[in-house]
Backbone as JSON, one array per atom type, in Angstrom:
{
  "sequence": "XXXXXXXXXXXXXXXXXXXXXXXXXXXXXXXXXXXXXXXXXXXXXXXXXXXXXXXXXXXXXXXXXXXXXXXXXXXXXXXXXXXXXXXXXXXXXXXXXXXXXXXXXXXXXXX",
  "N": [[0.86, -1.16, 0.0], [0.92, 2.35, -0.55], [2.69, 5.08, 0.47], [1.15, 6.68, 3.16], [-1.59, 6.37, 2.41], [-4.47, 4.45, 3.76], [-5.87, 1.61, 4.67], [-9.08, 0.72, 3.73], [-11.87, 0.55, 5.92], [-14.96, -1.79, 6.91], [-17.94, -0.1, 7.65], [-19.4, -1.68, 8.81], [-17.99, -3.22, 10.66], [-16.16, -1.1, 11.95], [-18.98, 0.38, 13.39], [-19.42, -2.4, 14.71], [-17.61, -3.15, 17.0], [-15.19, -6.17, 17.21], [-15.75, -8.86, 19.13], [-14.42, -9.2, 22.68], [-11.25, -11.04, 23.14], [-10.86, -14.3, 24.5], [-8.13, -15.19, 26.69], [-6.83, -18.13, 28.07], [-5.9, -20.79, 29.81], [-5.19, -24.42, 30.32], [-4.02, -24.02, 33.32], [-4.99, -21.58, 33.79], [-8.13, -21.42, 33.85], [-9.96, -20.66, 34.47], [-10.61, -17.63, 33.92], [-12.47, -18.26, 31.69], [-14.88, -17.74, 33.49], [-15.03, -15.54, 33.69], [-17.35, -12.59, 34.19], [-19.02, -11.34, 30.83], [-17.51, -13.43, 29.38], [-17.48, -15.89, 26.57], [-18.01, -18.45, 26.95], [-17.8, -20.81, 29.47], [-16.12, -22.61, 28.66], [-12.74, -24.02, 27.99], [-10.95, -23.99, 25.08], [-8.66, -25.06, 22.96], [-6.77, -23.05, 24.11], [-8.64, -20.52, 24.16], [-11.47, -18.86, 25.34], [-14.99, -20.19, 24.29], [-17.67, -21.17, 23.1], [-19.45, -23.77, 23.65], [-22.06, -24.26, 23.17], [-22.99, -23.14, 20.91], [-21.23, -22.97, 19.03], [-20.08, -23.74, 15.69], [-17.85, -24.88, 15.1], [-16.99, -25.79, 17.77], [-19.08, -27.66, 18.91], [-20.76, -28.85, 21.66], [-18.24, -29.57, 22.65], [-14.56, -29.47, 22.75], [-13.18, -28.74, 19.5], [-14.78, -30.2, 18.22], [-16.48, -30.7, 15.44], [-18.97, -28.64, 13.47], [-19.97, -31.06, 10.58], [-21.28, -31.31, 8.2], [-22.46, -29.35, 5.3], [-24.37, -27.71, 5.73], [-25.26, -27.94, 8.76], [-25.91, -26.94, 12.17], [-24.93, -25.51, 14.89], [-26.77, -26.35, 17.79], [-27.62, -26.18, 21.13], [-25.31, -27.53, 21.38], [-25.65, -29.28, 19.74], [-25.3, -30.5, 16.59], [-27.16, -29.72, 13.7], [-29.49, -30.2, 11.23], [-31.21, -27.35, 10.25], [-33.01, -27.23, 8.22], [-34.36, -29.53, 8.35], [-35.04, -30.32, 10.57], [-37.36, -31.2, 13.4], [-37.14, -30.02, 15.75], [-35.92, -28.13, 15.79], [-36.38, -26.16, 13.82], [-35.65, -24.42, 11.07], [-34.82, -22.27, 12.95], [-32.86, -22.53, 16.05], [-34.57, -23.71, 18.2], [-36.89, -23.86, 17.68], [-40.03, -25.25, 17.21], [-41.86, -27.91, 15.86], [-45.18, -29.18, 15.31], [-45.77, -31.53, 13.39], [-43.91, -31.45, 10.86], [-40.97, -30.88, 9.66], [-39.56, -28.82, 7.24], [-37.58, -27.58, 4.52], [-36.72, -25.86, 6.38], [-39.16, -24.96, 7.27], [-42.2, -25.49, 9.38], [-44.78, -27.43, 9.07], [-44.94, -27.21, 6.14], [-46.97, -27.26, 3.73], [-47.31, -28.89, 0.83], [-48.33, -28.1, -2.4], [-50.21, -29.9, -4.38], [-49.96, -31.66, -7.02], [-52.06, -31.43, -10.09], [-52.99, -34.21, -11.97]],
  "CA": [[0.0, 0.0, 0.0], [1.41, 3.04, -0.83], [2.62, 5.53, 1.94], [0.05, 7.69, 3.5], [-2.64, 5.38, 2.47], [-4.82, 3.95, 4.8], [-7.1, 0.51, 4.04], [-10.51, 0.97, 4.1], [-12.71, -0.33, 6.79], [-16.42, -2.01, 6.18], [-18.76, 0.68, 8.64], [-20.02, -2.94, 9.84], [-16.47, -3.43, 11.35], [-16.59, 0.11, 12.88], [-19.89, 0.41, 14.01], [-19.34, -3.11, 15.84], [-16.33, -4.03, 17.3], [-15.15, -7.57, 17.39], [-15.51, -9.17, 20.89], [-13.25, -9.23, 23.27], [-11.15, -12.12, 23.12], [-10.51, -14.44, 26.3], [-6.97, -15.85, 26.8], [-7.19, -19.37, 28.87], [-5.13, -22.19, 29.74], [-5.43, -25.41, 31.71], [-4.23, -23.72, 34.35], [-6.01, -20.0, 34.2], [-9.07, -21.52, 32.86], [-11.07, -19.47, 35.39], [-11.08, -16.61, 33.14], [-13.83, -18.35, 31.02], [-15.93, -17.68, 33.68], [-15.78, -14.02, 34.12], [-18.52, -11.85, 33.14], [-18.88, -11.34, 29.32], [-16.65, -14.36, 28.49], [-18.05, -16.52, 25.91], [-18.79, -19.45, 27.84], [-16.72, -21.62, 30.52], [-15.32, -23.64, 28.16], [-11.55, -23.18, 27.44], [-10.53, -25.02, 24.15], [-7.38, -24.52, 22.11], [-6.45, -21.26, 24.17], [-9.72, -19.46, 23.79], [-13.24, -19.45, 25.95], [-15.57, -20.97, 23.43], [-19.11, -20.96, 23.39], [-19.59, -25.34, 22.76], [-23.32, -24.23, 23.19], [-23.45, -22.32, 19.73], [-20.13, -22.91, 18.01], [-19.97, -24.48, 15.17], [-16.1, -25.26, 15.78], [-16.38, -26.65, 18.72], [-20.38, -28.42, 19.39], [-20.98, -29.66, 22.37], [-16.81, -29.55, 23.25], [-13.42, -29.05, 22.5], [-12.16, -29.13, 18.7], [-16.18, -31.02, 17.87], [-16.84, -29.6, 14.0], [-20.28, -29.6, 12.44], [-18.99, -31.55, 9.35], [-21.78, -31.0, 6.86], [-22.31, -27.56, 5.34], [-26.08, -27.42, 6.41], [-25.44, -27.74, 10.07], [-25.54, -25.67, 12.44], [-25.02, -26.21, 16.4], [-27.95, -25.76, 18.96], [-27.85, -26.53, 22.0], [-24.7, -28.68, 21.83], [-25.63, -30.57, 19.03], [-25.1, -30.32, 15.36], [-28.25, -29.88, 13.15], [-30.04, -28.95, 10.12], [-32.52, -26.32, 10.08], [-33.98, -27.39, 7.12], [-34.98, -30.58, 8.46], [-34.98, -30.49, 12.33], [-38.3, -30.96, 13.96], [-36.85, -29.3, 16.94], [-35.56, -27.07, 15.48], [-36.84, -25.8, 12.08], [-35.46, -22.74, 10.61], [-34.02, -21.59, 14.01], [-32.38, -23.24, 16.79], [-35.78, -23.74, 19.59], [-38.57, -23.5, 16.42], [-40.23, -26.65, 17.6], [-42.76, -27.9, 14.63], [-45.85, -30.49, 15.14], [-45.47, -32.95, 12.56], [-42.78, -31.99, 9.77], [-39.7, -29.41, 9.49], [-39.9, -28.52, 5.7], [-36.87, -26.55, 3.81], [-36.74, -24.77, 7.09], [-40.95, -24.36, 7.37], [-42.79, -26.3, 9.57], [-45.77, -28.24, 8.44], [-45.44, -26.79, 5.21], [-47.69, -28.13, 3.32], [-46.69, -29.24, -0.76], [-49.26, -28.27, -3.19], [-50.86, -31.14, -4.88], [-50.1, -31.72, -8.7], [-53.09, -31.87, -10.74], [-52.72, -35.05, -12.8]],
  "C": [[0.91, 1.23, 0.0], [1.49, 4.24, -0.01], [1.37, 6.64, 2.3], [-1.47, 6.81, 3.32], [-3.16, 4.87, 3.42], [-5.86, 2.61, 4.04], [-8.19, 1.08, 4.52], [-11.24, 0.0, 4.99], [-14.27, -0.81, 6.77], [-16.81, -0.73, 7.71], [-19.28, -0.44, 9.19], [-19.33, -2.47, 11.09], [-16.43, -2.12, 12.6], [-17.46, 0.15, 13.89], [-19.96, -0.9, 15.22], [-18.13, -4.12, 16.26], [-16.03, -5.16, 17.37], [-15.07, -7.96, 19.14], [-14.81, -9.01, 21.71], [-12.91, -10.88, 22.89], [-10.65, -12.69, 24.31], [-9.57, -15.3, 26.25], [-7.36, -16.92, 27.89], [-6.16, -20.44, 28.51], [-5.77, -22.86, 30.53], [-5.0, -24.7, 32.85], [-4.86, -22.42, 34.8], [-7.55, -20.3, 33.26], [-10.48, -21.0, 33.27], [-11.59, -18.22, 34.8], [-12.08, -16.51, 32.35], [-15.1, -17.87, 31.87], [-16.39, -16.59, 34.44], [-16.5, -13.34, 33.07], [-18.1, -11.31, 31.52], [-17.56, -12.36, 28.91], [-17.86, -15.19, 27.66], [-18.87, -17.49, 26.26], [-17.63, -19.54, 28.55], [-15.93, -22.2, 29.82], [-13.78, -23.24, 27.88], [-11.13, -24.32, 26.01], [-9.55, -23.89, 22.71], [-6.5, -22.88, 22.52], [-7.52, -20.28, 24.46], [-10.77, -20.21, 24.53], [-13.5, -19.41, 25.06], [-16.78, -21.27, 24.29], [-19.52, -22.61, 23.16], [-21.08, -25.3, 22.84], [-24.04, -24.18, 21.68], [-22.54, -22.65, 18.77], [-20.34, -23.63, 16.93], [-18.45, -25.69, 14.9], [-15.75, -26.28, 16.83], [-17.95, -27.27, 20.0], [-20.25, -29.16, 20.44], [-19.29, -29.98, 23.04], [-16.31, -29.25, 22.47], [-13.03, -29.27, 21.0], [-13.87, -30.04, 17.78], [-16.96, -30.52, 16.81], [-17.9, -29.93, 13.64], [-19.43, -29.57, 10.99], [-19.88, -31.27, 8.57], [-22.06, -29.57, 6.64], [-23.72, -26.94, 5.99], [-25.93, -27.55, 7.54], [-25.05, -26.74, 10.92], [-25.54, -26.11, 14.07], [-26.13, -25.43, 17.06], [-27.78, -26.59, 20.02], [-26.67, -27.67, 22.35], [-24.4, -29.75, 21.01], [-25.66, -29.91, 17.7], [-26.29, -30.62, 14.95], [-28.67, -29.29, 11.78], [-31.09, -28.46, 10.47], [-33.41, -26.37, 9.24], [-34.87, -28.33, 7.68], [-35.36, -30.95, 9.72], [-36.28, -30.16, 12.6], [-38.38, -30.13, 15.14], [-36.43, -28.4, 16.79], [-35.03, -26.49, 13.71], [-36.56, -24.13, 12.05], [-34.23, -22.06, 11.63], [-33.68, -22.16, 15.2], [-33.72, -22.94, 17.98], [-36.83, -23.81, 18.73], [-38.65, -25.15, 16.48], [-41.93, -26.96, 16.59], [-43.66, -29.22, 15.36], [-45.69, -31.48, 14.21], [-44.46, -32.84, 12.27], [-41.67, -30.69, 9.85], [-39.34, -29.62, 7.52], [-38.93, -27.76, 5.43], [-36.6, -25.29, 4.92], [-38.44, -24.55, 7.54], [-41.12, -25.48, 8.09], [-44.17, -25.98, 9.28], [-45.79, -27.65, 7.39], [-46.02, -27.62, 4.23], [-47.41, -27.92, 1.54], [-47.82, -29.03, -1.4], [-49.08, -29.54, -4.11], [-50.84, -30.61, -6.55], [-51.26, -32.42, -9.33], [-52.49, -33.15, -11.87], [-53.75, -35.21, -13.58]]
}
């Protein structure tokens, strides 16, 4: 970049800072569990949320492997298809979880 130059920043970026981040070892792993840390968890260095992550579901290093999943509650899921959670991690459907919709119902091809 050429001197005096500055990179440009998105106004996202600006407007919302990135988190704090929370340093942790096995032995200072107490720090996960001061206010505004992510969660308790400490994994690879870093508190870690294994509630929400997709990185690290339900524990340490624990990847959702397909591209459609997404972690809730711990557990790896799709949203498309999850009766428990259709569309959005707690969207709890009576019968069917549809493309994300529950009970959506398929129009009927005239034959």
């Amino acid at each position: 970049m050429a001197a005096g130059r500055h990179a440009r920043r998105s106004r996202f970026l600006l407007a919302n800072p990135p988190l704090p981040s929370y340093a942790c070892s096995k032995k200072s792993a107490a720090v996960c569990l001061a206010p505004g840390s992510p969660s308790p968890a400490c994994c690879g260095g870093q508190c870690v949320d294994t509630v929400a992550s997709a990185d690290h579901c339900g524990g340490c290093n624990k990847v959702c492997k397909h591209d459609r999943s997404t972690c809730c509650g711990g557990r790896c899921i799709d949203l498309l298809s999850d009766r428990d959670n259709c569309g959005t991690c707690g969207n709890q459907c009576n019968k069917k979880c549809n493309n994300g919709f529950c009970d959506y119902a398929r129009p009927q091809m005239d034959l």
